[in-house]
C-alpha positions as YAML, in Angstrom:
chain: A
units: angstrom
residues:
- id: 1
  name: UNK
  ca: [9.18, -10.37, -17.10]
- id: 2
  name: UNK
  ca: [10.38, -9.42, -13.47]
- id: 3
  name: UNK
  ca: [12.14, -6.08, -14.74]
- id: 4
  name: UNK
  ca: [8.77, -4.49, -15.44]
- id: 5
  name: UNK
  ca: [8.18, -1.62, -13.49]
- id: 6
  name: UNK
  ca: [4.23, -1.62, -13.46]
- id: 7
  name: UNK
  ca: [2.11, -4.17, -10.95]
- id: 8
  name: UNK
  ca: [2.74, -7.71, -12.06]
- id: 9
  name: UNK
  ca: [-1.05, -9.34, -13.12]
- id: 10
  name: UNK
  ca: [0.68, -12.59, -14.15]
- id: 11
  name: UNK
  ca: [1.49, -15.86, -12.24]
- id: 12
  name: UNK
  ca: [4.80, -16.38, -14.53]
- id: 13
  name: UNK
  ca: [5.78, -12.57, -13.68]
- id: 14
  name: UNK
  ca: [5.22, -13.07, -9.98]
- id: 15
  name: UNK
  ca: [8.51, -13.37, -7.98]
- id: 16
  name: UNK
  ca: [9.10, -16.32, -4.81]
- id: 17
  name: UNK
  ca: [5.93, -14.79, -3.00]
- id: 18
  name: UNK
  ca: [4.32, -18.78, -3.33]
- id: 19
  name: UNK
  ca: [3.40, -18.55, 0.65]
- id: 20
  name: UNK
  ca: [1.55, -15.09, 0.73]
- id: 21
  name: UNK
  ca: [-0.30, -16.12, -2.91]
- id: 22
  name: UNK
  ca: [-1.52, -19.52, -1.33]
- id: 23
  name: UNK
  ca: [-2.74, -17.75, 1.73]
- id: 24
  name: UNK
  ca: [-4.71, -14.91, -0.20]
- id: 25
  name: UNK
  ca: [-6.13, -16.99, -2.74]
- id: 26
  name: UNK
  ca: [-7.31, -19.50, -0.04]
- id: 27
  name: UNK
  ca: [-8.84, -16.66, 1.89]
- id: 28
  name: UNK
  ca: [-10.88, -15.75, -0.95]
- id: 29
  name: UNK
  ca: [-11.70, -19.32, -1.95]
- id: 30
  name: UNK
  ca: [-12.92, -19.75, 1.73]
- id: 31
  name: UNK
  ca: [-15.57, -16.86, 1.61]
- id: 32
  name: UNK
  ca: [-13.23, -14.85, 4.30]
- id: 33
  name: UNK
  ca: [-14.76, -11.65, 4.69]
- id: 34
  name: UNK
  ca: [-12.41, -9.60, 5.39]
- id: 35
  name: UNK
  ca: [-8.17, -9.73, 4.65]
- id: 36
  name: UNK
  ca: [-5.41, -7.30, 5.00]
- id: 37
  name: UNK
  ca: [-2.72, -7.32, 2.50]
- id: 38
  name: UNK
  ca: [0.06, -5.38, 4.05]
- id: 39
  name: UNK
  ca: [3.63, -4.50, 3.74]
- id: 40
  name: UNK
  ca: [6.52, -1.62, 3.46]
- id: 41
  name: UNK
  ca: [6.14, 0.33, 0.23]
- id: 42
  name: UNK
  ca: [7.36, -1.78, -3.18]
- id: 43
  name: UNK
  ca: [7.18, -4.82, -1.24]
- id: 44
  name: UNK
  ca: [5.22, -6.12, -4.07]
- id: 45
  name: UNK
  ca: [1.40, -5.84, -2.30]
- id: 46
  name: UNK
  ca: [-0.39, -4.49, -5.91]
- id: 47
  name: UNK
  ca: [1.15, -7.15, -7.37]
- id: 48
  name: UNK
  ca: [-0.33, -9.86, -5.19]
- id: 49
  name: UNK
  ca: [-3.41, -8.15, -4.91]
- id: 50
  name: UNK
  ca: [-3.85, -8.38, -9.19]
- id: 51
  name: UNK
  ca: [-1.96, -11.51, -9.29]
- id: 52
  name: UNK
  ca: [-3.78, -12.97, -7.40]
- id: 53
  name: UNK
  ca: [-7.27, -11.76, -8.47]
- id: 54
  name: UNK
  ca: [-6.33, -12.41, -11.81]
- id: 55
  name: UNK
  ca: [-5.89, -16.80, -11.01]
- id: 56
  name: UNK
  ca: [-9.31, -16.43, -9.34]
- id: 57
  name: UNK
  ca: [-12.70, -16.85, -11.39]
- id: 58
  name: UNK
  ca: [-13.93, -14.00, -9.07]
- id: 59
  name: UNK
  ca: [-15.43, -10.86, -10.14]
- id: 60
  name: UNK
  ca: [-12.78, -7.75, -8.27]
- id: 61
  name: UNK
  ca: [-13.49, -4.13, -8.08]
- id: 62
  name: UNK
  ca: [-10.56, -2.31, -7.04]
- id: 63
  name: UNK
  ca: [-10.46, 1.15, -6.19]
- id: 64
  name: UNK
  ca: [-7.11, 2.82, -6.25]
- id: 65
  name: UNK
  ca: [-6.86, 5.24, -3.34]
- id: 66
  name: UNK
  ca: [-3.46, 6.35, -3.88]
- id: 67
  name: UNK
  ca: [-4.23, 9.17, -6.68]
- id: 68
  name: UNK
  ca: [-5.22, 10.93, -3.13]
- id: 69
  name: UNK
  ca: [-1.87, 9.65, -1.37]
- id: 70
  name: UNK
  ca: [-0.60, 13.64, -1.39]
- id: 71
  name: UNK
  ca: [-3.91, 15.14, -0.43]
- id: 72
  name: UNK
  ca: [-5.02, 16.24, 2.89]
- id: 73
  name: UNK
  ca: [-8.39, 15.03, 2.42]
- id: 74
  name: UNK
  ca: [-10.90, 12.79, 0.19]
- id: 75
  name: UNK
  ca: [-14.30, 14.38, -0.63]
- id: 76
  name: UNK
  ca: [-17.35, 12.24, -1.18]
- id: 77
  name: UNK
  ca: [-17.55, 13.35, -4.33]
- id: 78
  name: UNK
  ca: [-14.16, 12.43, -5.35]
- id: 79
  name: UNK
  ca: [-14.44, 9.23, -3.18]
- id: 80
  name: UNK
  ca: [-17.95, 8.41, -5.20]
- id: 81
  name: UNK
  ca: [-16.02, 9.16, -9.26]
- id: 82
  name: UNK
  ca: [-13.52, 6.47, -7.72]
- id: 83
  name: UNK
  ca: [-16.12, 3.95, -7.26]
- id: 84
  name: UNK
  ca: [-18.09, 4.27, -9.95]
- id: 85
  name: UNK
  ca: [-14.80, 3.92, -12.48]
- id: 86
  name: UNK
  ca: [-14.55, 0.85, -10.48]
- id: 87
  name: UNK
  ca: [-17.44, -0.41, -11.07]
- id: 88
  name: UNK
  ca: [-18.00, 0.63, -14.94]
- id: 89
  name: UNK
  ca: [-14.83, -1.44, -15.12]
- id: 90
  name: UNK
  ca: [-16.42, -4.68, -14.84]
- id: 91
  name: UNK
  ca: [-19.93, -4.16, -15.69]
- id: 92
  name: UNK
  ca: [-19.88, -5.22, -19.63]
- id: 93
  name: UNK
  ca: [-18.35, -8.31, -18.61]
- id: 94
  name: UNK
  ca: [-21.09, -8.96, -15.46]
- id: 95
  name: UNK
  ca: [-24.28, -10.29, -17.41]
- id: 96
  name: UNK
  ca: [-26.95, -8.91, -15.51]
- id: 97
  name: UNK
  ca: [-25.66, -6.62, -13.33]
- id: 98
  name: UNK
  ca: [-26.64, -3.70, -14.82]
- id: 99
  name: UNK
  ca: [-30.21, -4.69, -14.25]
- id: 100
  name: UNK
  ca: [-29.54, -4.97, -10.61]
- id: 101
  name: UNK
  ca: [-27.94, -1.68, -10.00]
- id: 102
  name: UNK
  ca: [-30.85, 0.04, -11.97]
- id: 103
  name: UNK
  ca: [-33.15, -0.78, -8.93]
- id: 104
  name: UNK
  ca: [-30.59, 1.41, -6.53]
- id: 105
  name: UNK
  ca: [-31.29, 5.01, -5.61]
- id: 106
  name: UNK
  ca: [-28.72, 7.58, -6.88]
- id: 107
  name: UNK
  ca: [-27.41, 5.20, -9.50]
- id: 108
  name: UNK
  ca: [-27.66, 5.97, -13.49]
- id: 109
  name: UNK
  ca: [-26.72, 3.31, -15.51]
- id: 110
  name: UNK
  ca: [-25.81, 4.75, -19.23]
- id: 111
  name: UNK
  ca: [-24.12, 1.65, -21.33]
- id: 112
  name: UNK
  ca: [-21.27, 0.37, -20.04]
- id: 113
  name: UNK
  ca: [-20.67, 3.25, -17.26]
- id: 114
  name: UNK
  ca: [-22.78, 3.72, -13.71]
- id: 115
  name: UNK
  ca: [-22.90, 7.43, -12.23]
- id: 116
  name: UNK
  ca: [-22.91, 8.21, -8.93]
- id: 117
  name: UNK
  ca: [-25.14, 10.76, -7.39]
- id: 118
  name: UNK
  ca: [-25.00, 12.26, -4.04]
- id: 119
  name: UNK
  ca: [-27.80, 15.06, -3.94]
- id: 120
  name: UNK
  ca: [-30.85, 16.05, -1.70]
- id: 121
  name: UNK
  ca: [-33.13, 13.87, -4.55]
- id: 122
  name: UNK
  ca: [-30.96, 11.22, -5.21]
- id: 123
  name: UNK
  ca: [-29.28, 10.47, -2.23]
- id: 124
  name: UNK
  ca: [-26.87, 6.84, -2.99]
- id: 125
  name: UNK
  ca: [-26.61, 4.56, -0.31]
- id: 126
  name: UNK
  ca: [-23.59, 2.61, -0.71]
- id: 127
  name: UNK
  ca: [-24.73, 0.16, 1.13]
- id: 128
  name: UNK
  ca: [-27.88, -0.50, -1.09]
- id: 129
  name: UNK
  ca: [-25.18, -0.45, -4.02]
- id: 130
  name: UNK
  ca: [-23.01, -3.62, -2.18]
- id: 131
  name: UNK
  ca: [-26.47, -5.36, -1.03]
- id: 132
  name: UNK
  ca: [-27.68, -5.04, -5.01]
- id: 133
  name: UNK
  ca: [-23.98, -6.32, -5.68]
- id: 134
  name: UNK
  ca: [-24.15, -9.22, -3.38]
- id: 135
  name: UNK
  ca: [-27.62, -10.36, -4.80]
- id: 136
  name: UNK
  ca: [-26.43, -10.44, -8.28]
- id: 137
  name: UNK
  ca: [-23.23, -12.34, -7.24]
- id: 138
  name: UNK
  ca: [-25.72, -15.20, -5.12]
- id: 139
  name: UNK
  ca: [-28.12, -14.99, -8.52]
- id: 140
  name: UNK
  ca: [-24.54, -15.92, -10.47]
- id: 141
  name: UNK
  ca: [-22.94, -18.39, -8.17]
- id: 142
  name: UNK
  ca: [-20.20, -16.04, -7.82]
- id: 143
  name: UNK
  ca: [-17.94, -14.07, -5.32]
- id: 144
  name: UNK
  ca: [-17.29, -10.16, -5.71]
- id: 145
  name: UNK
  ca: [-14.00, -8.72, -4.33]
- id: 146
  name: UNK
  ca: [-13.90, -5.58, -3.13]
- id: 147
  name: UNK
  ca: [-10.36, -4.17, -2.98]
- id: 148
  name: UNK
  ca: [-9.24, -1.37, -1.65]
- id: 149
  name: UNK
  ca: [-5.14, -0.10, -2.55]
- id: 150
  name: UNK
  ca: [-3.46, 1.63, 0.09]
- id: 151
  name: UNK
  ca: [-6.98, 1.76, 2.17]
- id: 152
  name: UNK
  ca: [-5.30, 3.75, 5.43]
- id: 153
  name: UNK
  ca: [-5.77, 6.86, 2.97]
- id: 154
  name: UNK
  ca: [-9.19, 6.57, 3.88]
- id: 155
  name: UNK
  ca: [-9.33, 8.08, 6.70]
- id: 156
  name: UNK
  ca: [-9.07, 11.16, 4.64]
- id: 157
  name: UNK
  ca: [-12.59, 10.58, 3.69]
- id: 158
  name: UNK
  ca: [-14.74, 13.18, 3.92]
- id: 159
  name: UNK
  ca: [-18.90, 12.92, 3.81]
- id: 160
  name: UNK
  ca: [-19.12, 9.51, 3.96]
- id: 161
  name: UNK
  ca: [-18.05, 7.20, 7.20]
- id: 162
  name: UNK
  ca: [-17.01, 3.73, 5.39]
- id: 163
  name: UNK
  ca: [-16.33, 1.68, 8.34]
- id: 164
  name: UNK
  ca: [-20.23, 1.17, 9.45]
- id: 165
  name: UNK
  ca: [-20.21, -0.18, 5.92]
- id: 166
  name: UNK
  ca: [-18.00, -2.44, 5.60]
- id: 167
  name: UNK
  ca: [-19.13, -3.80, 8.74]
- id: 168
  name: UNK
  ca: [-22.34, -4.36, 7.00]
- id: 169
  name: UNK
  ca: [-21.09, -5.86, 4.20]
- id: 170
  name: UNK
  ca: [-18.94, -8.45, 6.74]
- id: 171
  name: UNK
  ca: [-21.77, -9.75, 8.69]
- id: 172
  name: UNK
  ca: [-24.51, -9.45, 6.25]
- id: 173
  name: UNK
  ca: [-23.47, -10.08, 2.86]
- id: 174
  name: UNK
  ca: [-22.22, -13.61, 2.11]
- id: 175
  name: UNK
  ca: [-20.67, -13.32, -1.40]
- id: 176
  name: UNK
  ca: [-18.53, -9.93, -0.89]
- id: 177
  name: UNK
  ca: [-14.91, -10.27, 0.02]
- id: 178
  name: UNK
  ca: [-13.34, -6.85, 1.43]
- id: 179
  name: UNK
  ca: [-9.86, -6.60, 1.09]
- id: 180
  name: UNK
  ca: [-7.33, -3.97, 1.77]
- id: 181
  name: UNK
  ca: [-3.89, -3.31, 1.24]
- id: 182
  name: UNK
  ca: [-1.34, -0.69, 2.88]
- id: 183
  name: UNK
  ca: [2.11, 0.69, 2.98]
- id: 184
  name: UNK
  ca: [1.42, 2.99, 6.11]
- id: 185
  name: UNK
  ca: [0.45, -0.58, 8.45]
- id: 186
  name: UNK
  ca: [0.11, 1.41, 11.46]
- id: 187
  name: UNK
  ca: [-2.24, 3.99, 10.18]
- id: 188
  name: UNK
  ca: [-4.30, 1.14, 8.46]
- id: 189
  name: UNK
  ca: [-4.45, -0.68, 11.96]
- id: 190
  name: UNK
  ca: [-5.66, 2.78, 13.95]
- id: 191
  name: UNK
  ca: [-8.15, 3.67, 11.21]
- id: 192
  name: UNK
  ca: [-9.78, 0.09, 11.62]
- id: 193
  name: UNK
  ca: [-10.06, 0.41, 14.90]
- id: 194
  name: UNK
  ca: [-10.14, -3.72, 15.37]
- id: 195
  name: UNK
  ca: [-9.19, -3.52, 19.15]
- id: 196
  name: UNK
  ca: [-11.43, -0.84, 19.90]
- id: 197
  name: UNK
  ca: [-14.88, -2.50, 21.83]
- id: 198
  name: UNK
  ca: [-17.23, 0.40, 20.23]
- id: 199
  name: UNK
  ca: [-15.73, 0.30, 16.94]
- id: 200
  name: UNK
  ca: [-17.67, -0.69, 13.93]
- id: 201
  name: UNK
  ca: [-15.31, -3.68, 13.14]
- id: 202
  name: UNK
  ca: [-14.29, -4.47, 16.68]
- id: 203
  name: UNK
  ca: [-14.21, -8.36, 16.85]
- id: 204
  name: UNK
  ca: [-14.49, -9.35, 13.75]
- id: 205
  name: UNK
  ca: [-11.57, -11.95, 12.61]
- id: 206
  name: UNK
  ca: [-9.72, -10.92, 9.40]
- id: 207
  name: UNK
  ca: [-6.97, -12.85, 7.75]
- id: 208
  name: UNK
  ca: [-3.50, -10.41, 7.17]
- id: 209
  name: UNK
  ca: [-0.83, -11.32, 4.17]
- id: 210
  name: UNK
  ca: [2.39, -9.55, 4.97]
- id: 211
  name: UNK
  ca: [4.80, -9.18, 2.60]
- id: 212
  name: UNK
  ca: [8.04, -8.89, 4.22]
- id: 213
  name: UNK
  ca: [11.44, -7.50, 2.18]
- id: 214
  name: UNK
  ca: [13.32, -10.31, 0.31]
- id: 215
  name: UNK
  ca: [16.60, -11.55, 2.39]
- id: 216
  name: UNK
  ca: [19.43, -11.59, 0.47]
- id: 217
  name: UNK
  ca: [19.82, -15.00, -1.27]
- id: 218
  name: UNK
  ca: [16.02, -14.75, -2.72]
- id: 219
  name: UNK
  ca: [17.20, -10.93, -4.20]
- id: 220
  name: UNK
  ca: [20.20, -12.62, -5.69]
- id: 221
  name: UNK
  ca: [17.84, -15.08, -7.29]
- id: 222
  name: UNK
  ca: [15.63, -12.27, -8.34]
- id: 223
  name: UNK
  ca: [17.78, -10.20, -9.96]
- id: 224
  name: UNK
  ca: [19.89, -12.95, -11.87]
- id: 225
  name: UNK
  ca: [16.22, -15.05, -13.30]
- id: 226
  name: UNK
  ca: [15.70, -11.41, -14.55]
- id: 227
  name: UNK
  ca: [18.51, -10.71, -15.82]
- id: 228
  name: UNK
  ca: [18.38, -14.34, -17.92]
- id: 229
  name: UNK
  ca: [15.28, -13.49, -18.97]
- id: 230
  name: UNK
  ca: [16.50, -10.48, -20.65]
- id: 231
  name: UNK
  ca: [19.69, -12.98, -22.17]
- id: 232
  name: UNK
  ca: [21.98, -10.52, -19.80]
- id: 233
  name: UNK
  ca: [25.33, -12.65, -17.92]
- id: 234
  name: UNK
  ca: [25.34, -10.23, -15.10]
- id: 235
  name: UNK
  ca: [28.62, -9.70, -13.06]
- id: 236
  name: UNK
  ca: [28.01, -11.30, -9.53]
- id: 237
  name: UNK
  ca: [30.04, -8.47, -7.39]
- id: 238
  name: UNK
  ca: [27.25, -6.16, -9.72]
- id: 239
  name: UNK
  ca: [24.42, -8.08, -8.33]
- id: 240
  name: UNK
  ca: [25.77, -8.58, -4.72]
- id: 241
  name: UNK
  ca: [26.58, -4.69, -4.35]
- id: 242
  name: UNK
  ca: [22.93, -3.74, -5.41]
- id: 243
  name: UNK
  ca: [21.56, -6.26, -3.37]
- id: 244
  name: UNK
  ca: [23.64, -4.74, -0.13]
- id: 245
  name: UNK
  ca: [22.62, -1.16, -1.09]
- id: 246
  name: UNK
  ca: [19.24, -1.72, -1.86]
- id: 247
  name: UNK
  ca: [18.10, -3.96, 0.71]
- id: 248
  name: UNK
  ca: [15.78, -6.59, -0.65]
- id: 249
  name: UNK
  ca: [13.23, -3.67, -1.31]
- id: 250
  name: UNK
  ca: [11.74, -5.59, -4.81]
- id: 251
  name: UNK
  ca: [10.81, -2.03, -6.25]
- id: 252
  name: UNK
  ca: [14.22, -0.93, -6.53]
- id: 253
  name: UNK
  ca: [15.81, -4.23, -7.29]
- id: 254
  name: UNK
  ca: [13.49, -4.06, -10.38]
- id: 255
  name: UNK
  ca: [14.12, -0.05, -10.91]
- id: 256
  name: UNK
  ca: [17.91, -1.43, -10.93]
- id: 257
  name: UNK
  ca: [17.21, -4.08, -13.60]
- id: 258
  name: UNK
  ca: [15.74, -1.38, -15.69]
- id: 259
  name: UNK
  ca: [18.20, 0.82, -15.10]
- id: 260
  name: UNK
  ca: [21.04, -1.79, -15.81]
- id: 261
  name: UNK
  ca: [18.98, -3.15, -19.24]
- id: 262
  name: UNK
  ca: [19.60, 0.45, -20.59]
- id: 263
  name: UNK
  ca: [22.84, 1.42, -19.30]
- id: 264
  name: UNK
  ca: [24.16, -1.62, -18.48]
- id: 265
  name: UNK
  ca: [24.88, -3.77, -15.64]
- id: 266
  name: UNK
  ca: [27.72, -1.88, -13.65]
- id: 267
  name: UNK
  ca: [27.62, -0.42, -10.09]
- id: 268
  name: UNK
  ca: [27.03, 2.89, -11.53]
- id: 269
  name: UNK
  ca: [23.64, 1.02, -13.14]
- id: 270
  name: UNK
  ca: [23.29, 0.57, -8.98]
- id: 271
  name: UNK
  ca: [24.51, 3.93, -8.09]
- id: 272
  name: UNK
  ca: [21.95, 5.64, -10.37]
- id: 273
  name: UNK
  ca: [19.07, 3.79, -9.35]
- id: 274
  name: UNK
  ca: [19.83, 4.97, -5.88]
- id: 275
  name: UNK
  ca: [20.33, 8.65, -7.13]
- id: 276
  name: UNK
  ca: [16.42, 8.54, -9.07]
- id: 277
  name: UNK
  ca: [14.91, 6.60, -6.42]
- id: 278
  name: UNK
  ca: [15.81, 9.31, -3.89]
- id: 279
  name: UNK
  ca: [14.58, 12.15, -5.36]
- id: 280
  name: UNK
  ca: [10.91, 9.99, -5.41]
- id: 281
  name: UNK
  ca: [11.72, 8.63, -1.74]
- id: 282
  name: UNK
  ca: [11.92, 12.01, -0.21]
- id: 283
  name: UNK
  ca: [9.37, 13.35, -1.94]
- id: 284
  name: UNK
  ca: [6.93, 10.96, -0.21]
- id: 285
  name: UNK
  ca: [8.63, 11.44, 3.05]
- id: 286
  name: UNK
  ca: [8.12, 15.41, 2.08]
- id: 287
  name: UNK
  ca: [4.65, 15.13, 1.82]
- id: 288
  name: UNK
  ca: [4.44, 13.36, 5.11]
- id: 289
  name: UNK
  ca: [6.35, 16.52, 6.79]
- id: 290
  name: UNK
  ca: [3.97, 18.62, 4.88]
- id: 291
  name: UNK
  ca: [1.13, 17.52, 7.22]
- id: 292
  name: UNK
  ca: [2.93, 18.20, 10.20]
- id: 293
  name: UNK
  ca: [2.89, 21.59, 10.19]
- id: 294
  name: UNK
  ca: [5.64, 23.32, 12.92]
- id: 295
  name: UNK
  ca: [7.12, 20.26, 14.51]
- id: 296
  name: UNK
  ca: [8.04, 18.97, 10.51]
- id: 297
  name: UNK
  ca: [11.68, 19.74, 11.23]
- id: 298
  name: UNK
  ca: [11.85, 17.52, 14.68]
- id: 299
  name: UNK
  ca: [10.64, 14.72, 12.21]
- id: 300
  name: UNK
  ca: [13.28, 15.38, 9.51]
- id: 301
  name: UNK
  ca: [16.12, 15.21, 12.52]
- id: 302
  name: UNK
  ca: [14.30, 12.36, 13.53]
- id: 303
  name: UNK
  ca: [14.63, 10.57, 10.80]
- id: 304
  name: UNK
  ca: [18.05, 11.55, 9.60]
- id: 305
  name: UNK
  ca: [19.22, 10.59, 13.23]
- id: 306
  name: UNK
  ca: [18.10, 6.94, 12.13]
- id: 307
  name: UNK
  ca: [19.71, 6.67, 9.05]
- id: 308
  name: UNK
  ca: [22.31, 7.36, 10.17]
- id: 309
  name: UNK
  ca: [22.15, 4.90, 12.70]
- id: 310
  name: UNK
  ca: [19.43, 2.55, 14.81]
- id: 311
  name: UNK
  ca: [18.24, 5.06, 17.51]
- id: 312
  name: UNK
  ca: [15.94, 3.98, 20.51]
- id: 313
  name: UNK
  ca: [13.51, 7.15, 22.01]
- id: 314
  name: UNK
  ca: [16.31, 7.94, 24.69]
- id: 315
  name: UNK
  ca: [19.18, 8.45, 21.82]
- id: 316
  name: UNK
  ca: [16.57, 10.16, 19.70]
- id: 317
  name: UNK
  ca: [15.41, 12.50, 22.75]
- id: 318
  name: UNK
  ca: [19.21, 13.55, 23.62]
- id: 319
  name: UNK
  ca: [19.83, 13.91, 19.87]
- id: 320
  name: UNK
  ca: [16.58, 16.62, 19.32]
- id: 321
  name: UNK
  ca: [17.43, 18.20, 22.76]
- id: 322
  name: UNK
  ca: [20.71, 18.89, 21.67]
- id: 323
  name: UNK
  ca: [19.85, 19.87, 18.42]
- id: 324
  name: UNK
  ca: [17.44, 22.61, 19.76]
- id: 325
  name: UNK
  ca: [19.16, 23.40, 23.21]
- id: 326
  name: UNK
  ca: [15.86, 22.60, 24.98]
- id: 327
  name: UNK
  ca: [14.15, 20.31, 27.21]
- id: 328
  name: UNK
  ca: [11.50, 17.81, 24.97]
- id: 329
  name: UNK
  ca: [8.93, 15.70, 26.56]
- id: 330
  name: UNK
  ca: [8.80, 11.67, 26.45]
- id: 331
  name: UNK
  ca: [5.27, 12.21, 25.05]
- id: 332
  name: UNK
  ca: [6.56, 14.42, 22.02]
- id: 333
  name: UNK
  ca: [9.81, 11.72, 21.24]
- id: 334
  name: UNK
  ca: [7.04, 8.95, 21.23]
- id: 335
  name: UNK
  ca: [4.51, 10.52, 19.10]
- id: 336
  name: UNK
  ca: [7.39, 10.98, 17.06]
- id: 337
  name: UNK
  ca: [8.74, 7.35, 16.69]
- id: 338
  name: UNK
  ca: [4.80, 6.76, 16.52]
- id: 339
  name: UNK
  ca: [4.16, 8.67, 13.39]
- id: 340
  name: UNK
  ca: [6.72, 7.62, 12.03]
- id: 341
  name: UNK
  ca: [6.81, 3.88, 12.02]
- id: 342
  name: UNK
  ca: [2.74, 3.74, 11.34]
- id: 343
  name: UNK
  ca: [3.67, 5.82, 8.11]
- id: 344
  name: UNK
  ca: [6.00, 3.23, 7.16]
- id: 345
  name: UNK
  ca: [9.28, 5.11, 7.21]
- id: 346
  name: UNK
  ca: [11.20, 3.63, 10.43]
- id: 347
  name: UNK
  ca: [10.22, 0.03, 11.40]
- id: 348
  name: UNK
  ca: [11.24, -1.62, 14.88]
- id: 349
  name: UNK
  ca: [14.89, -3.49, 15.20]
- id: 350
  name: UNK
  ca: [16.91, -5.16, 17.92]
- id: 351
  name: UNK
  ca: [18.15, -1.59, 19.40]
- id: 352
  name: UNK
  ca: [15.94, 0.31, 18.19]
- id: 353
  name: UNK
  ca: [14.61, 2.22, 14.99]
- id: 354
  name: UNK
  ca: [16.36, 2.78, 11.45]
- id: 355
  name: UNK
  ca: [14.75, 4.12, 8.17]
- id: 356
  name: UNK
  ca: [12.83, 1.30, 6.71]
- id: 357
  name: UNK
  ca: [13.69, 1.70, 2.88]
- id: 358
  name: UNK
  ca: [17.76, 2.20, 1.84]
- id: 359
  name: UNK
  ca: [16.64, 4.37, -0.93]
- id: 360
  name: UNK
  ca: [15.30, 6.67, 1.57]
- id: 361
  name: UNK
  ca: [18.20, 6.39, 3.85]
- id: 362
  name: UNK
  ca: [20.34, 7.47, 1.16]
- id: 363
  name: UNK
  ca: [18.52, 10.09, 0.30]
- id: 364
  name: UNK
  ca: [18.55, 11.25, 3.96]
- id: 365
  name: UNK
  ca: [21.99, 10.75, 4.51]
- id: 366
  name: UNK
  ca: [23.02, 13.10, 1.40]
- id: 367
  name: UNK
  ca: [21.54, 16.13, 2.10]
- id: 368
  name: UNK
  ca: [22.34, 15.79, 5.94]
- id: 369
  name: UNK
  ca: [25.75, 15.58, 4.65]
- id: 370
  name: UNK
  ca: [25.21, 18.56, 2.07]
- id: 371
  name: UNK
  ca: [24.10, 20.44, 5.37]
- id: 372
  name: UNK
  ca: [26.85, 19.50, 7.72]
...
């Protein structure tokens, strides 16, 4: 079903992303060692990730970064419980394997669950851990996947560097695939560091999937395939109106399908997708401004400036000077813009900048309007 709010695993659930599907599944077919999966938030990249995965005889271990997404920082500790849930996923179904991690310093193998341990004794190396992974997958004729969901988060990692590591695991080990997905592109890009000559991963050649927003004749299509598989005749000026308002964004075209399923499909169905998705739109874009500390309120502006309307840094400069009845520097407007499009919320057009997702926009828009 399309209208199904939690990350599609299933080739028959998986929406007109044919292109991006080929290209990942090749990549991992091909031994590539290392591919980016990127896109705007609810572009669909979880879905491609365990779609994909899932029409693969490969062995994945996916480690969900984004219960940190709100935190300021990922201990080792936490970053260690992560990876070992990971791994206890698989290892019933991985004959062998257990045998092989037994032999690795700091792991306890108990069943069908490994623990982690960090201590003065015991000390894990992780890289031991993927080199004891890679030899049982060459033993099995197999590849492992290691997958990483929203991986810019990170670079909140405390206690442990990962990017010497997964440098490692590129050059030496033949049978590991790395891959890692993010919303926040820019931030992924800066905490890779691929351009940077002493860098751990400078140089080495990755393949990127981009999922790109659907235009509007593919989110027609979407929305009226789900609504016929639900047996729903939807009204077209329905479909055409959510389509305008919510911007080819596939999260909220689904939310909308849900939404319309209950209550059915009218442009209020539309309008109240719009009202729930903003409250959990702004509260992301909150907890961005919560990390910025005093200049948080040049960012709101900032960003309501552009949904109102595409702003390039000299519109955005006048707008804040005016707003604050002070001279800013260039430097501050482009860390600004910076910040803002590597987080994912403004994204680069013709003229300028505009807020990225038209949930968020909306959202912006109303309380600047409730203010004014």
């Amino acid at each position: 079903m399309y209208f199904d709010e939690r990350p599609k695993t299933r080739l028959e659930d998986f929406f007109n992303r044919e292109k991006e599907l080929q290209l990942f599944r090749e990549s991992i077919i091909s031994g590539n060692p290392l591919i980016l999966l990127v896109g705007l938030r609810r572009a669909g990249k979880t879905s491609l990730l365990y779609t994909g995965l899932n029409t693969l005889n490969v062995r994945s271990i996916v480690l969900d970064m984004r219960r940190f997404e709100e935190r300021p920082a990922v201990s080792r500790i936490e970053f260690l419980e992560v990876l070992s849930d990971s791994i206890s996923a698989i290892i019933d179904r991985a004959r062998g394997l257990r045998d092989y991690l037994k032999k690795v310093k700091g792991i306890e193998v108990m069943g069908a669950r490994i623990e982690l341990e960090w201590s003065k004794k015991r000390r894990l190396s992780i890289t031991s851990l993927l080199e004891k992974l890679d030899e049982w997958a060459s033993s099995s004729g197999e590849r492992i996947v290691l997958a990483f969901d929203e991986a810019q988060i990170l670079s909140k990692l405390r206690g442990i560097n990962i990017l010497p590591t997964l440098a490692y695991c590129y050059d030496r080990l033949r049978n590991i695939t790395i891959v890692l997905t993010g919303s926040e592109v820019g931030l992924l890009y800066r905490f890779l560091r691929l351009e940077e000559p002493r860098a751990p991963l400078y140089g080495r050649h990755y393949t990127e999937v981009r999922l790109e927003n659907l235009d509007y004749e593919r989110s027609l299509e979407f929305l009226r395939i789900g609504f016929a598989q639900l047996g729903i005749e939807p009204p077209d000026d329905v479909l055409r109106y959510a389509v305008e308002r919510l911007d080819g964004v596939l999260g909220w075209l689904t939310e909308f399908g849900l939404t319309a399923k209950q209550h059915g499909c009218t442009h209020k169905a539309v309008d109240a997708t719009l009202e729930k998705g903003a409250a959990l739109a702004l509260h992301e874009f909150e907890n961005f401004l919560s990390m910025r500390g005093a200049a948080s309120r040049r960012y709101r502006m900032a960003a309501e400036l552009m949904a109102q309307t595409t702003a390039n840094w000299i519109k955005l400069k006048r707008y804040l000077q005016a707003m604050e009845g002070r001279t800013i520097s260039d430097n501050t407007i482009y860390n600004i813009i910076n910040s803002l499009a590597n987080s994912g919320f403004i994204r680069r057009v013709d003229d300028g900048y505009e807020v990225a997702d038209p949930v968020l926009r909306y959202a912006l828009l109303a309380r600047h309007h409730r203010r004014v």
